[in-house]
Wavefront OBJ file of the C-alpha trace (Angstrom):
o trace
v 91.706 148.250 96.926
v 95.191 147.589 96.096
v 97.359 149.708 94.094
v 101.185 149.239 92.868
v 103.357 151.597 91.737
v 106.019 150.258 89.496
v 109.641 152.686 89.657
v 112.207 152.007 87.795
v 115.580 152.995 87.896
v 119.264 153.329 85.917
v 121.859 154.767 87.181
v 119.636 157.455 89.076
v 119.682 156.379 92.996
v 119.275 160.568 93.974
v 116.029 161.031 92.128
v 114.717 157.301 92.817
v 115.286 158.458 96.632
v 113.565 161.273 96.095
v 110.868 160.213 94.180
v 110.238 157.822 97.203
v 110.740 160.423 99.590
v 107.599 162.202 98.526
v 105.566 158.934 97.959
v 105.769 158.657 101.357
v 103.068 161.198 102.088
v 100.685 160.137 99.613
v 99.892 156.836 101.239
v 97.181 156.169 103.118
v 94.969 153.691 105.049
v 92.449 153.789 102.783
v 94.035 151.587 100.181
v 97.148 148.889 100.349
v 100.103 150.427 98.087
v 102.952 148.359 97.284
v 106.388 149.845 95.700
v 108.073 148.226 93.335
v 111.383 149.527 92.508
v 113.162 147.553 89.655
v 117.309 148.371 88.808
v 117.773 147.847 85.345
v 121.424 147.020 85.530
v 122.758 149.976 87.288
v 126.809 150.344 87.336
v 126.302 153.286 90.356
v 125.311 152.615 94.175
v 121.662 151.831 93.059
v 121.356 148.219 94.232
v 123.424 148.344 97.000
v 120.965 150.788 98.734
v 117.845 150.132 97.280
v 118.151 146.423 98.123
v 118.331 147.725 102.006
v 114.766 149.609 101.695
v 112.240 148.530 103.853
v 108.443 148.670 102.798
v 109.428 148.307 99.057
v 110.124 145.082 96.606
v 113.215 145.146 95.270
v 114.213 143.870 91.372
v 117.147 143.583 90.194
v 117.793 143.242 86.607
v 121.535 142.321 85.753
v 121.443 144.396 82.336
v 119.372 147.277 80.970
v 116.513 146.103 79.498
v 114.824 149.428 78.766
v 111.934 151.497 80.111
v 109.455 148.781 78.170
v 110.987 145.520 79.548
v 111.793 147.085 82.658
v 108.902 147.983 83.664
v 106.659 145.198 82.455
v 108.761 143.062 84.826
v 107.369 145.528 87.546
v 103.718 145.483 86.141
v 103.813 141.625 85.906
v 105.054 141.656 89.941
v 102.104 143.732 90.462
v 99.332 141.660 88.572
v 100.944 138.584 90.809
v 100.790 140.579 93.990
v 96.924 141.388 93.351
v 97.070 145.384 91.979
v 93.688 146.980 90.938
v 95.589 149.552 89.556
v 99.076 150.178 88.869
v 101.039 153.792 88.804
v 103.580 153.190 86.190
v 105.941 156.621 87.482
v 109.025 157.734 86.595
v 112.158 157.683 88.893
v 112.670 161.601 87.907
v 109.479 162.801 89.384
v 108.444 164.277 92.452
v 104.526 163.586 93.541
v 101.751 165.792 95.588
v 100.794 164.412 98.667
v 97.002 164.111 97.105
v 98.402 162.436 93.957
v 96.411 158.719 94.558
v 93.874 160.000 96.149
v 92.957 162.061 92.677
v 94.039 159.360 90.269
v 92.036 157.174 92.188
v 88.815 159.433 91.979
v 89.278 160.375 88.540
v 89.382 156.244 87.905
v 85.605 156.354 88.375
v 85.765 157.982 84.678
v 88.296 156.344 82.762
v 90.720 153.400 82.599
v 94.028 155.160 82.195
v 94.659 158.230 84.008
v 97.517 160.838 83.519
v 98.200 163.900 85.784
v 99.397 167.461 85.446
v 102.860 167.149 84.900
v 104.807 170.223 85.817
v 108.448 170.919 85.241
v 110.740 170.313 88.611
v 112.266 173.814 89.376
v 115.255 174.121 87.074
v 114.775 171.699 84.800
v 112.533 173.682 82.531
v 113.209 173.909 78.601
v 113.671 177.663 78.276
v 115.241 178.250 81.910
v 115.959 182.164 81.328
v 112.093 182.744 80.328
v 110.200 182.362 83.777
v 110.454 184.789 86.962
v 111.328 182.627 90.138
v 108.157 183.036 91.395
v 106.907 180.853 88.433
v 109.469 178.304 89.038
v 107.079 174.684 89.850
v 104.253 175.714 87.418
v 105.551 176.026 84.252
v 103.841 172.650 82.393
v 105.207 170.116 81.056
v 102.604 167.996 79.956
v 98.582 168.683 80.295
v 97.567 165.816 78.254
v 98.955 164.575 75.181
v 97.613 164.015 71.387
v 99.057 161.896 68.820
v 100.360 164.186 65.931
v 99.992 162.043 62.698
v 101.132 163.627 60.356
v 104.686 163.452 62.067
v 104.410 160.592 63.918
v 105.511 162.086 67.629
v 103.649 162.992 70.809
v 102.646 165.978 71.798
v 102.298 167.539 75.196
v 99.022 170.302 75.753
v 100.124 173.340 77.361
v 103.949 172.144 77.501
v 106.194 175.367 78.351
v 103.238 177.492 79.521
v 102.714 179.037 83.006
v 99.674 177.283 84.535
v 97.393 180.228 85.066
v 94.070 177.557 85.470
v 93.550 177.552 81.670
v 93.991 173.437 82.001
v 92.071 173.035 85.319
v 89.124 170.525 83.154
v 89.861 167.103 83.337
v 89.402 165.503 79.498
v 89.626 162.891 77.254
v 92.893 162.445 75.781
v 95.047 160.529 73.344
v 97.963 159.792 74.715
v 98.978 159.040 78.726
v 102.429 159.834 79.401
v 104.824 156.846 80.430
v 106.587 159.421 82.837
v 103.042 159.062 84.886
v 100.051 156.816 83.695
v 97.679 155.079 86.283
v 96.359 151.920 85.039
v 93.478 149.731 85.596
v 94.282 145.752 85.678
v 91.838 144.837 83.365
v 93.652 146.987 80.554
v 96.403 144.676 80.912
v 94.767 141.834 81.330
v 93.017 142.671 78.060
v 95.926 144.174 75.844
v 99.240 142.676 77.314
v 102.116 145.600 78.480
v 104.459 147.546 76.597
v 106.153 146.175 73.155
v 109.016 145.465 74.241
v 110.556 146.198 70.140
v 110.555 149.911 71.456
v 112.649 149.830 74.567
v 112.914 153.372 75.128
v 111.069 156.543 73.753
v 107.228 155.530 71.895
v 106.480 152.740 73.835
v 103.808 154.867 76.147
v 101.954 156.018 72.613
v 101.745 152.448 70.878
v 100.409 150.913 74.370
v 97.796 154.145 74.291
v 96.631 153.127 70.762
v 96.204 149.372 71.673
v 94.464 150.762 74.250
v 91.953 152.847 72.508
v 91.638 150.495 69.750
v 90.402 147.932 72.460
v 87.965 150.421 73.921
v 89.057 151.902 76.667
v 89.106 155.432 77.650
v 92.262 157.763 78.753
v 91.957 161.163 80.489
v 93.659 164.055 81.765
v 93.386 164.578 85.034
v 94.793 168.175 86.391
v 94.396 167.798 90.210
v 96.643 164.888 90.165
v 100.268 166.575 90.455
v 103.885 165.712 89.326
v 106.770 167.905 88.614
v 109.312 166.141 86.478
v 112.973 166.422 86.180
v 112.847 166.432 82.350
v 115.220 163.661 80.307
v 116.743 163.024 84.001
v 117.074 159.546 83.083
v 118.094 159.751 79.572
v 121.420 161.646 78.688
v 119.080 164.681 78.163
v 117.384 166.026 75.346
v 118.587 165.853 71.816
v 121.188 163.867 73.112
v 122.157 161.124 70.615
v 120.430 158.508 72.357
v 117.464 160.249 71.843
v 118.063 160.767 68.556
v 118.345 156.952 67.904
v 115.443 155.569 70.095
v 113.337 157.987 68.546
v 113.922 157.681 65.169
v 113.880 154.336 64.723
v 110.574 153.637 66.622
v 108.780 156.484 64.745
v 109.734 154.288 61.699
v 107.897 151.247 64.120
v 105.355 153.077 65.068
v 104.432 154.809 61.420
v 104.775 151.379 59.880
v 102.179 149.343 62.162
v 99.447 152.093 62.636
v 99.821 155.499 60.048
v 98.600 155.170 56.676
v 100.722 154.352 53.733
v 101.487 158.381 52.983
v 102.805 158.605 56.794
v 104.865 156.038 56.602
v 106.669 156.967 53.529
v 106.859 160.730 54.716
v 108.935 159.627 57.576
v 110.910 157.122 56.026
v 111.907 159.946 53.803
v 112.128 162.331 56.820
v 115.009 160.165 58.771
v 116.661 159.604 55.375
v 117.271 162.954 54.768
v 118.939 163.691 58.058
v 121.518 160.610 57.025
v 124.478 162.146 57.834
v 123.775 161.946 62.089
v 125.363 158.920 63.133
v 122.518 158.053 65.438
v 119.711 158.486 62.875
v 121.559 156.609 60.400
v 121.622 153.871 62.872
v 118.722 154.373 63.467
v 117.097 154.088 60.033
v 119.313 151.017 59.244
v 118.180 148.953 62.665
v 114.713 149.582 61.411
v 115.259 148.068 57.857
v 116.760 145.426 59.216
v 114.378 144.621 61.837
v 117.010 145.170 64.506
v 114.649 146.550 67.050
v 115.119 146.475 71.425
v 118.646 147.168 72.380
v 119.062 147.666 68.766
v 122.682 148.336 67.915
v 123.400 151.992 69.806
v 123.923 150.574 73.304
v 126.713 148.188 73.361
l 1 2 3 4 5 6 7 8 9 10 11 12 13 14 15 16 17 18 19 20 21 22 23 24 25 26 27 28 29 30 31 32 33 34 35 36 37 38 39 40 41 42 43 44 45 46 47 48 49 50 51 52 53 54 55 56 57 58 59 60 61 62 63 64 65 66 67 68 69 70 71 72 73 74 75 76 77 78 79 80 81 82 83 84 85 86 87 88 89 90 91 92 93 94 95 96 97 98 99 100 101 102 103 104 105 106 107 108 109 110 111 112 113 114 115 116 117 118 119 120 121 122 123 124 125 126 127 128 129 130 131 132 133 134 135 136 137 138 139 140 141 142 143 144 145 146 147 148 149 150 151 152 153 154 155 156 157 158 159 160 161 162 163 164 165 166 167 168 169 170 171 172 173 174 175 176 177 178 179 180 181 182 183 184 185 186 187 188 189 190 191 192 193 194 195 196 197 198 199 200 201 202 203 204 205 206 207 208 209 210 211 212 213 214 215 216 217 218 219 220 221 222 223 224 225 226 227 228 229 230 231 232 233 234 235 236 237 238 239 240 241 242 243 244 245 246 247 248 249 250 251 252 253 254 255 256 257 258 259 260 261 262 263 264 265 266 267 268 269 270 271 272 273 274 275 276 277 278 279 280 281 282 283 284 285 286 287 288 289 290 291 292 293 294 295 296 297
């Protein structure tokens, strides 16, 4: 039984460091992990010190190529290496010790599995609305659904308290890319991420493929994560957001939602023409200008 987990970083050495930190105590004899860590053209310390770590394999990418690219360089490593399974996890994120050990039971059910994702202490949308007691359960994601008439995920139970009302693991639409654990023969049978995305929708289109090839996602709520939300990614609403977003809504709406969809948010990012980032947006779409696109320079 081997499993990889596939991190990768930008510009985020603390909470890569971390995030390894607490990997440590989930591994066990029982199966053979491997780390991958691959540095998608950080400009801080990153490489420098994650090159030095023993007991992981090291990537380095010399540009940003994008949560898609990024990690299916990772995944691909893995596949080579021999991986029955592959954690695809998010440099922001801290894990329970029993976080593999659950994934890997709940694998008996399903071929992708996604845990309980709560939000890290602090980083919580609506910081002034929880007592400190609360602080660690407050959800951010307890399985996720496809909305289709606006073409965006959505996260069960995101901003509530977890009081045990999502203790049932279930079928579900959409894995989270922050957290999905991944059979090989998923791959081996739909390819990785589309790279067109390259940040922000890329986790919902591979979902679809997924389901439309017959394989089954669940939630799984004794696997634990707390996430430090939009850690990686300027934060939320930023502008980079805004683009990545947009535009692969429009990508998204265009290969799977029917013909209504599409043209509802077509219509939806045109009327909000006036943000410089949508605008972008909306014109790298027409123009087929999709990865990188033309907001990162």
């Amino acid at each position: 039984m081997r499993i990889a987990i596939i991190i990768l970083n930008y510009n985020g050495l603390k909470n890569t460091l971390e995030c390894l930190g607490s990997l440590e105590k989930c591994l066990q004899d029982k199966f053979k992990v491997e780390i991958i860590v691959v540095d998608n053209g950080s400009k801080d310390d990153s490489v420098e010190a994650l090159s030095k770590l023993k007991d992981i394999n090291f990537i380095e990418n010399r540009k940003n190529l994008g949560f898609a690219q990024g990690n299916n360089i990772g995944i691909k490593k893995a596949l080579q290496m021999g991986a029955d399974y592959v954690l695809i996890l998010n440099n922001d994120t801290i894990v329970e010790k029993t976080l593999l050990i659950n994934l890997l039971q709940a694998a008996k059910a399903a071929d992708i599995i996604s845990p309980k994702i709560y939000f890290a202490p602090g980083f919580e949308f609506h910081k002034d609305r929880y007592r400190k007691e609360n602080l660690g359960k407050v959800i951010w994601y307890a399985g996720g659904e496809i909305d289709w008439s606006n073409i965006i995920g959505k996260h069960i139970g995101v901003d509530q308290i977890d009081t045990g009302q999502f203790s049932k693991r279930q079928e579900i639409n959409l894995a989270t890319g922050a957290c999905m654990f991944v059979k090989r023969k998923v791959f081996e049978k739909i390819g990785f991420f589309d790279e067109k995305y390259f940040l922000y929708l890329e986790d919902m289109d591979f979902c679809e493929r997924t389901k439309k090839a017959g394989f089954k996602i669940i939630f799984e709520p004794k696997a634990i994560i707390w996430h430090k939300n939009a850690g990686s990614a300027g934060g939320s609403g930023s502008a980079l957001q805004d683009y990545f977003i947009s535009r692969n809504r429009l990508l998204f709406a265009f290969k799977y939602a029917k013909l209504k969809t599409k043209f509802a948010v077509l219509r939806q990012i045109a009327k909000d023409f006036k943000n410089p980032a949508k605008r972008k947006a909306l014109f790298d779409f027409l123009t087929f200008n999709f990865g990188k696109g033309s907001f990162l320079k």
